[in-house]
TORMI-736116 format. One record per residue: y negated, z, x of N, C-alpha, C in turn; chain; residue number from 1; residue in three letters. Coordinates in Angstrom, 1 decimal. Each point is the difference from the previous one (the first is absolute). Layout:
<atoms>
Y	Z	X	Y	Z	X	Y	Z	X	A	NUM	Ala
...
</atoms>
This chain:
<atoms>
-8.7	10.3	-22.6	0.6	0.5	1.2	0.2	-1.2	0.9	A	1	Unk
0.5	-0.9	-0.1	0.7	-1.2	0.8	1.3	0.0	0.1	A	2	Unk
0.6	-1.0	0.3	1.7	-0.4	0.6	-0.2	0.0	1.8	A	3	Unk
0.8	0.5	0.6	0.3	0.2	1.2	1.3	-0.6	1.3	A	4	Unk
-0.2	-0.4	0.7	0.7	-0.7	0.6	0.4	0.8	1.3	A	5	Unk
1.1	0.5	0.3	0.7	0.7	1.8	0.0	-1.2	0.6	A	6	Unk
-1.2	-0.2	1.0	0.4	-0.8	1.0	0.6	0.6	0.9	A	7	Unk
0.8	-0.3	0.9	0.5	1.0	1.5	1.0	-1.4	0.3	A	8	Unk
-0.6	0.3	1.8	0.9	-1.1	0.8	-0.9	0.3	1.3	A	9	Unk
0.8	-1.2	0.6	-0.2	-0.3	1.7	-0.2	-1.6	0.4	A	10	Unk
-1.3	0.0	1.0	0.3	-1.2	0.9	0.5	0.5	1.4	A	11	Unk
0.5	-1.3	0.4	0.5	-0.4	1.5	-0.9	-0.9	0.5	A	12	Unk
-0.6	0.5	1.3	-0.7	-1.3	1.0	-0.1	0.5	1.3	A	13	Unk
-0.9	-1.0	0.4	0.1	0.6	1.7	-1.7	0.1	0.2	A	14	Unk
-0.1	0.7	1.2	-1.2	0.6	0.2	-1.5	-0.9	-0.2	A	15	Unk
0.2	-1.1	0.2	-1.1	-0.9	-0.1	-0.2	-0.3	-1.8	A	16	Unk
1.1	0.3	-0.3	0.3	-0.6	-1.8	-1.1	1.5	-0.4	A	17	Unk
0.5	1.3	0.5	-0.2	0.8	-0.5	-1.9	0.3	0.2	A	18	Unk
-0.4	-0.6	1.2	-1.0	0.2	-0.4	-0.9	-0.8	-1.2	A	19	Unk
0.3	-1.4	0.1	-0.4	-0.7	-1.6	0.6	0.7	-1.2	A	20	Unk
0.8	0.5	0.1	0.3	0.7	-1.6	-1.1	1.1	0.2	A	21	Unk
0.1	1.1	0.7	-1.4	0.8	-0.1	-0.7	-0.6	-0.4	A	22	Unk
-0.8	-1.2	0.4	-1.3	-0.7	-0.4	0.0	-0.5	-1.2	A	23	Unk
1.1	-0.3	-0.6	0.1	-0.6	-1.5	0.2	1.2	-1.1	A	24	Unk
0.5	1.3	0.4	-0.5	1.3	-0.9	-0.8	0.2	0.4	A	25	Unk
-1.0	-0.1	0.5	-1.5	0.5	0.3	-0.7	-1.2	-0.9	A	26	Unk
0.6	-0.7	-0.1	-1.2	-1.2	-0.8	0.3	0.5	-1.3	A	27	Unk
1.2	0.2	-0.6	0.0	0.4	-1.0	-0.1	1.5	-0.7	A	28	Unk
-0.6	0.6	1.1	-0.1	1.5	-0.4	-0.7	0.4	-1.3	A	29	Unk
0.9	0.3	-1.0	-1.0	0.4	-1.2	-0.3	1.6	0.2	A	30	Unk
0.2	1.2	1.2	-0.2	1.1	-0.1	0.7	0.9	-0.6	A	31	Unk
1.2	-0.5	-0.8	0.5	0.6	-0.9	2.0	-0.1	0.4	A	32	Unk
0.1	-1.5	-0.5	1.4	-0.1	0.2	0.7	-0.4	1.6	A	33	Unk
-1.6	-0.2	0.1	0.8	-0.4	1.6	0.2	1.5	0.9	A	34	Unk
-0.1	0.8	-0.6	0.5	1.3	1.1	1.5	0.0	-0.1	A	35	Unk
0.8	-0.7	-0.9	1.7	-0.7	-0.1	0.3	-0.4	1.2	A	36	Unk
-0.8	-0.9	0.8	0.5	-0.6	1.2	0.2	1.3	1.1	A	37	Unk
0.6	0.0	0.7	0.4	0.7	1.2	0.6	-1.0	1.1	A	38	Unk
-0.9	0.0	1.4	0.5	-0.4	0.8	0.5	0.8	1.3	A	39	Unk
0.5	-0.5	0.8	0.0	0.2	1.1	-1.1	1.1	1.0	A	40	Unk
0.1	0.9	0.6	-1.4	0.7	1.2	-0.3	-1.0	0.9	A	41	Unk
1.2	0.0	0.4	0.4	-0.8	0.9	1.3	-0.9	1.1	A	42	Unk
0.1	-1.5	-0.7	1.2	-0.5	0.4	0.8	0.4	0.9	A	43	Unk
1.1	-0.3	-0.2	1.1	0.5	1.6	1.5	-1.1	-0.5	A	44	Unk
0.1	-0.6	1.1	1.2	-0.5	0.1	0.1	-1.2	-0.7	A	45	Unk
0.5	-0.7	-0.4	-0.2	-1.4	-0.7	-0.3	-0.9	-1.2	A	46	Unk
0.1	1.0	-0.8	0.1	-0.1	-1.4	-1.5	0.9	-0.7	A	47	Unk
-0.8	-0.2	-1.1	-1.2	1.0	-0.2	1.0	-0.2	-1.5	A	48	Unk
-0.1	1.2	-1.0	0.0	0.2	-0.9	-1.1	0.7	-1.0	A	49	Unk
-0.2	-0.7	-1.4	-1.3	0.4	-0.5	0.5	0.4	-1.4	A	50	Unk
-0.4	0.9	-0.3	0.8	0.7	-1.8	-1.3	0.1	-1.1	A	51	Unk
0.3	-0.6	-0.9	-0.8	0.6	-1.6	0.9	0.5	-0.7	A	52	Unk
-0.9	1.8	-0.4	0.9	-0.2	-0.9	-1.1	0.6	-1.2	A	53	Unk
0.3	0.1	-1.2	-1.4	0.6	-1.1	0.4	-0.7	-1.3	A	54	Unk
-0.2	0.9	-1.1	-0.1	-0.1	-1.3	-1.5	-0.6	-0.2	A	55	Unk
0.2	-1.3	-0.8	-1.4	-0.8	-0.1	-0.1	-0.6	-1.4	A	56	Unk
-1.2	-0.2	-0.6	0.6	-0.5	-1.0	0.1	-1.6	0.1	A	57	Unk
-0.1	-0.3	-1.5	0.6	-1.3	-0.2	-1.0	-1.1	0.6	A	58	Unk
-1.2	0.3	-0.1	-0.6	-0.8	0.3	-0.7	-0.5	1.7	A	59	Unk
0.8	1.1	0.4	-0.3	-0.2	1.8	1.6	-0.4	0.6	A	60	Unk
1.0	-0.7	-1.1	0.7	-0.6	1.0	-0.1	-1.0	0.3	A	61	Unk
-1.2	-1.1	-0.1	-0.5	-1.4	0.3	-0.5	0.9	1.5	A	62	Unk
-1.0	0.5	0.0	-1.0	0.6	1.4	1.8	0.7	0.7	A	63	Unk
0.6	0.5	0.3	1.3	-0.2	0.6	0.7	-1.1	0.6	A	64	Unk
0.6	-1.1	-1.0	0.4	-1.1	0.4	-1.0	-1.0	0.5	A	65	Unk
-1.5	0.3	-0.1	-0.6	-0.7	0.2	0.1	0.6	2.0	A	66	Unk
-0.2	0.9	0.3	0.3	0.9	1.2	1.3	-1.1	0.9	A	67	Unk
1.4	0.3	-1.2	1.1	-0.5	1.0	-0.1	-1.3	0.1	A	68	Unk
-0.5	-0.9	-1.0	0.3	-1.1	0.2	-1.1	-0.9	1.5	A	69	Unk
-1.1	0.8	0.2	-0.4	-0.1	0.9	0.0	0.4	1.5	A	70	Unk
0.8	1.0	-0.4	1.1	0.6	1.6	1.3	-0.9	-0.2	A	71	Unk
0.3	-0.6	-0.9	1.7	-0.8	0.5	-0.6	-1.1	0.4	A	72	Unk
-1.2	-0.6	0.0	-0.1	-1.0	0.6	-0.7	-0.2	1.5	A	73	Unk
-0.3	1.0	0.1	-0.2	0.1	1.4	0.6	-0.6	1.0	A	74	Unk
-0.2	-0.4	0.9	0.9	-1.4	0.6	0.6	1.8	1.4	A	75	Unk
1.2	-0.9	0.5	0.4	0.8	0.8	-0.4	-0.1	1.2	A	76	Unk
-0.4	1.1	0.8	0.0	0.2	1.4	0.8	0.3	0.9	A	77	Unk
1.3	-0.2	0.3	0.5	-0.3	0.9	0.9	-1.3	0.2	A	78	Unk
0.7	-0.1	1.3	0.7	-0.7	0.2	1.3	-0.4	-1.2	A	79	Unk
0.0	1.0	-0.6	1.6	-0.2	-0.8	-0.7	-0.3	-1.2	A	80	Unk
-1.2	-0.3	-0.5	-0.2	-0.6	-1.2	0.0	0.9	-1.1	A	81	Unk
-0.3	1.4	0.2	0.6	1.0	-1.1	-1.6	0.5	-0.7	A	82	Unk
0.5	-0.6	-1.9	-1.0	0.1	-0.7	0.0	1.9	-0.3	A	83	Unk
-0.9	0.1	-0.8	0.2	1.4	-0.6	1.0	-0.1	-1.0	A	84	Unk
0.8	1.1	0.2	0.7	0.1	-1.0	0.1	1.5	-0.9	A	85	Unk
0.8	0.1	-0.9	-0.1	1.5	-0.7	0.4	-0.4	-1.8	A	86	Unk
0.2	1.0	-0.3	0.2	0.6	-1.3	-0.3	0.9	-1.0	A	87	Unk
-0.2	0.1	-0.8	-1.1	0.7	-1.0	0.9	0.1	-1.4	A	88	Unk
0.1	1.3	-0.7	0.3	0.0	-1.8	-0.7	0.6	-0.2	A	89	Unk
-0.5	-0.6	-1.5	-1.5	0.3	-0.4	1.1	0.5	-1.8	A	90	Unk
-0.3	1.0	-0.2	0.8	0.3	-1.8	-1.6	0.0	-0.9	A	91	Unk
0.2	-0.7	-0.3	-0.5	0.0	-1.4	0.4	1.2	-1.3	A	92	Unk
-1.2	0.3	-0.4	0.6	0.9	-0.9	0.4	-0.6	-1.3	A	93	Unk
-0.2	-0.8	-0.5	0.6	-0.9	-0.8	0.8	-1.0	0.2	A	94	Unk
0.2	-0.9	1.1	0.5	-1.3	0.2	0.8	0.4	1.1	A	95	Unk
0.3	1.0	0.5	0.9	0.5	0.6	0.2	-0.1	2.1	A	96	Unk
0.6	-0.5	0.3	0.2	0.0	1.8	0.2	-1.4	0.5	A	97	Unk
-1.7	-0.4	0.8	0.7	-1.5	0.6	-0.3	-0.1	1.4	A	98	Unk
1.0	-0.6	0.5	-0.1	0.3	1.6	-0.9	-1.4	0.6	A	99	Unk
-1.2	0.9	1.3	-0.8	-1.5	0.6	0.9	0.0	0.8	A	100	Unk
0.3	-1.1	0.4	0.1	0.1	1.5	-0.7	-1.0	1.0	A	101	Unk
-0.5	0.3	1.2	-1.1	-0.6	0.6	1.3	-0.9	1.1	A	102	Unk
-0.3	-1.2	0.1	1.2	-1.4	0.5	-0.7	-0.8	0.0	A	103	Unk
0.3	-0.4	1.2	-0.5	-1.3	0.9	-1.6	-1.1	-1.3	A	104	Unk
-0.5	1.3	0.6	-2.0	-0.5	-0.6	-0.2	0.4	-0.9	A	105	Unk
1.3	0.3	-1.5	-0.4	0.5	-1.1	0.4	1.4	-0.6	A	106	Unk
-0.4	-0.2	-1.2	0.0	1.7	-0.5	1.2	-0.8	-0.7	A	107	Unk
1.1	0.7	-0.2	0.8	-1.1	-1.0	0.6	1.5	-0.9	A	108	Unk
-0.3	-0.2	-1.5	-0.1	0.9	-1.1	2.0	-0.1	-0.9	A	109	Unk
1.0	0.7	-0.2	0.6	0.2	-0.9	0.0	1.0	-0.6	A	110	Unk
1.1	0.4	-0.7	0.6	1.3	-0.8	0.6	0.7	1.0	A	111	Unk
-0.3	1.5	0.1	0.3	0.9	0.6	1.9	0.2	-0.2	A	112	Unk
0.7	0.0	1.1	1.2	0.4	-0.2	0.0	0.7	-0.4	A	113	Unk
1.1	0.3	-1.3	0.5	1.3	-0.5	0.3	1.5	1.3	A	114	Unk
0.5	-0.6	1.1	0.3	0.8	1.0	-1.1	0.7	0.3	A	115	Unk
-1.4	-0.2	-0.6	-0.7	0.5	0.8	-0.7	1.0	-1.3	A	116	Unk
0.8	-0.2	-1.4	-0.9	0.9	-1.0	0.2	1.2	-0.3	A	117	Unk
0.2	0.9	1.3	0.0	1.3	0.0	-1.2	0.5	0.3	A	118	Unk
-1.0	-1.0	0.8	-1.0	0.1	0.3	-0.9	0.6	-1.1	A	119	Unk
0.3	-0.5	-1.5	-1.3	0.1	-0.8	0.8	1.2	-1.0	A	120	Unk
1.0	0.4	0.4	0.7	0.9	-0.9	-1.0	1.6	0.4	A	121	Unk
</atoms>
C-alpha cells in the first residue's frame, strides 16, 4: 500500500512572485500530484495567495519541499522587501503533524502544535 502524508497550506506573495511560483510548479510537474496546487485566475488587490492541499505519499514529500524551498527564496519584488511567505501541515501517518513554515528564504520544518491536532483526528 504505502504510508501517506496530508499536505494542505498556503503561500503569500505579490503578483510578480506569483508569476515565478507558476513557473517553478510547471518545472516540476509530475502530472499527478501537482493538480494539489491551486492558484489564483486572477490577481486582485495586493496580496496573491496560492494553496496545496493533497494526500501524497511518503516518498513525494522531497518533490514538495523541493517546490517550497524554491519559492521561499525567491527574492522580493517590491519596494517593502516582502519575501514569500506561508504555511503548510503535512501529518504523517506514522510520525505524526509537522508544521513548514515558509520565512524569510527558507522552508523552516518543526512539530506540529498540538493546537492544530484536530486536523488529523
Amino acid at each position: 500500500m504505502g504510508v501517506y502524508v496530508s499536505v494542505r497550506g498556503w503561500l503569500e506573495c505579490e503578483e510578480k512572485q506569483l508569476a515565478a511560483i507558476q513557473e517553478i510548479i510547471s518545472a516540476h510537474d509530475d502530472g499527478f500530484y501537482t493538480r494539489g496546487w491551486s492558484l489564483p485566475r486572477e490577481p486582485f488587490n495586493w496580496t496573491c495567495y496560492v494553496f496545496y492541499g493533497g494526500d501524497i505519499r511518503q516518498q513525494a514529500v522531497d518533490w514538495v519541499l523541493g517546490q517550497l524551498g524554491s519559492i521561499a527564496r525567491l527574492p522580493a519584488s517590491d519596494p517593502d522587501n516582502d519575501l514569500v511567505r506561508g504555511l503548510f501541515f503535512a501529518s504523517h501517518e506514522a510520525d505524526g503533524m509537522s508544521e513548514w513554515r515558509i520565512h524569510q528564504g527558507q522552508v523552516l520544518i518543526s512539530s506540529g502544535d498540538k493546537r492544530y491536532r484536530y486536523l488529523d483526528d
